[in-house]
Structures are given as C-alpha cells and as structure tokens.
C-alpha atoms as a printed R data frame, in Angstrom:
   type eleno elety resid chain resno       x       y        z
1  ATOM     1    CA   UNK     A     1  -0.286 107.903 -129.204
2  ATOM     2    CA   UNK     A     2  -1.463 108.633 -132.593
3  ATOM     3    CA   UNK     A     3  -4.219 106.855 -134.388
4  ATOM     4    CA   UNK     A     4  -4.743 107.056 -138.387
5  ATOM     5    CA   UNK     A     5  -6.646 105.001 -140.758
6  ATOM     6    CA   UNK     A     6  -6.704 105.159 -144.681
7  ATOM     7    CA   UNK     A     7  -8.472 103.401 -147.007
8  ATOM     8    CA   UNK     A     8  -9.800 103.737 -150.432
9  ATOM     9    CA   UNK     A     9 -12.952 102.994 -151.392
10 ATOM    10    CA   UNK     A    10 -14.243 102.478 -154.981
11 ATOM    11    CA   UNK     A    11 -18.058 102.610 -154.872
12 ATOM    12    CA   UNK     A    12 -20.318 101.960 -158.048
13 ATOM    13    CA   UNK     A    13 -23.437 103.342 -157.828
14 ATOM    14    CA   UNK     A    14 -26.643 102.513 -160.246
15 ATOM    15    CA   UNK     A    15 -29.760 104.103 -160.349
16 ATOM    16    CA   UNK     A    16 -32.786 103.274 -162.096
17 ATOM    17    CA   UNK     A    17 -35.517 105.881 -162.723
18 ATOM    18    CA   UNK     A    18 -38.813 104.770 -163.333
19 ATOM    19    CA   UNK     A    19 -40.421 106.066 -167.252
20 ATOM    20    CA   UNK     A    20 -42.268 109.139 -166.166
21 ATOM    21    CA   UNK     A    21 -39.243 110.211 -164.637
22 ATOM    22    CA   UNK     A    22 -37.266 109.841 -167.990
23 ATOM    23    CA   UNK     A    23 -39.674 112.299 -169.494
24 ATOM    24    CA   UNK     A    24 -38.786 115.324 -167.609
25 ATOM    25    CA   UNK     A    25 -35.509 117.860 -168.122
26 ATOM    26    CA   UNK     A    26 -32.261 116.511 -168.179
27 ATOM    27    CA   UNK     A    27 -31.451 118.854 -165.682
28 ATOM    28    CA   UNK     A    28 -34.179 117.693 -163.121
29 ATOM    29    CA   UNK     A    29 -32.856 114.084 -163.471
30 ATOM    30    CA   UNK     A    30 -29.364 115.334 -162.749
31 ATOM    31    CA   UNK     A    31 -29.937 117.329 -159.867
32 ATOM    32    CA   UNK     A    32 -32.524 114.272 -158.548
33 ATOM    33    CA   UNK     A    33 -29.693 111.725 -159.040
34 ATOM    34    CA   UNK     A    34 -27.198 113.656 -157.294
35 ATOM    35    CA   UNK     A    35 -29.073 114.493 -154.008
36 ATOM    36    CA   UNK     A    36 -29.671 109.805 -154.285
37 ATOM    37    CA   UNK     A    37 -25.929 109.858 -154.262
38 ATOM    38    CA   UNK     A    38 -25.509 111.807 -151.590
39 ATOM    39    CA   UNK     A    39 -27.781 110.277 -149.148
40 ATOM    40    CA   UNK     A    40 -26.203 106.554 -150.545
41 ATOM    41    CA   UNK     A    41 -22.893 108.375 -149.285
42 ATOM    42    CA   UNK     A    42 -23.777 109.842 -146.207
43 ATOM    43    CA   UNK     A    43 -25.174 106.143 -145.451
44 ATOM    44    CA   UNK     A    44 -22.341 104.716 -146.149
45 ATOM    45    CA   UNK     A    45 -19.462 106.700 -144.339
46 ATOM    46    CA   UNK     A    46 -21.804 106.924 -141.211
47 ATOM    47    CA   UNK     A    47 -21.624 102.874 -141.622
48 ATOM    48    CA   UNK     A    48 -18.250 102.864 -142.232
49 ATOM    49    CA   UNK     A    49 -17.097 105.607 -139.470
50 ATOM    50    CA   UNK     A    50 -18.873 103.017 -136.925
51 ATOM    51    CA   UNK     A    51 -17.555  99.597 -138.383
52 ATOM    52    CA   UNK     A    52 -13.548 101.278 -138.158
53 ATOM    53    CA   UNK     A    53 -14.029 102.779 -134.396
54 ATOM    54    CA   UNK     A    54 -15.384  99.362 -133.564
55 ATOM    55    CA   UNK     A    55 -12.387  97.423 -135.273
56 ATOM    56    CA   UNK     A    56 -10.099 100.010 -133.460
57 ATOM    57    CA   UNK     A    57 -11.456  99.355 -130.138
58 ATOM    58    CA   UNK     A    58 -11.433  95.830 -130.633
59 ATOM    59    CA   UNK     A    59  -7.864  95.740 -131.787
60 ATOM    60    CA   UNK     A    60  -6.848  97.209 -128.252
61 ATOM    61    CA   UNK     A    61  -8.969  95.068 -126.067
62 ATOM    62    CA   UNK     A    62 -11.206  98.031 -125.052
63 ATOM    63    CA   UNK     A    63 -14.834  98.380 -124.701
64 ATOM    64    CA   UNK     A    64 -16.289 100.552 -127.571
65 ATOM    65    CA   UNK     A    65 -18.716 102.755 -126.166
66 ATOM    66    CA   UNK     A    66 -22.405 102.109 -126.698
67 ATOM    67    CA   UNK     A    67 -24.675 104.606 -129.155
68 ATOM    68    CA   UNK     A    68 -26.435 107.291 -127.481
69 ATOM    69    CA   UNK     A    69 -30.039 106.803 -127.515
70 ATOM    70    CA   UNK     A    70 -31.788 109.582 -128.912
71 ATOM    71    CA   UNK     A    71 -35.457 111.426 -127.810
C-alpha cells in the first residue's frame, strides 16, 4: 500500500513591531522577522503533520497512536 497526501497551503503572515523596534537597522528587523516566521512555520506544519496522520488513521478505522510523553 502506498500512502500520499498533497496540499497547498497559502499562509499570510503579519507582524507588528512595536516603535523602538522600528528605530533600529533595517537589517536587524529583517533578520528578527524572519527567525518569527520560522517559528510561526515550524508551529504550523508540526500542527498540521498531526491533524493529517489523525485524519489518515481515522479514514481506515484504526487507532492513531497516542503522543509520547516526554521527561
């Protein structure tokens, strides 16, 4: 059996910086936006990984394993 899933997501993403952060470099502001993105994306995939195993499972009448606790 082979198992795929595809989908496309179109994600729009605003952030607001307070004023004191609108006073430093350009560059800063970049580089601090990008690593917000990334942890908004990393959020998100982890969510979405879980939600389309779960629908998967459910679709074949099978339990879906629980989450390993961790220490």
């Amino acid at each position: 059996m082979i198992t795929s899933a595809a989908w496309k997501l179109d994600l729009a993403v605003g952030v607001h910086f307070p004023k004191f952060i609108l006073s430093m470099s350009e560059s800063l502001i970049q580089k601090t936006g990008e690593g917000v993105l990334e942890k908004i994306i990393k959020q998100v995939n982890r969510r979405l990984t879980y939600k389309t195993q779960l629908v998967f499972h459910e679709s074949l009448g099978i339990p879906f394993p629980k989450k390993p606790h961790k220490h």
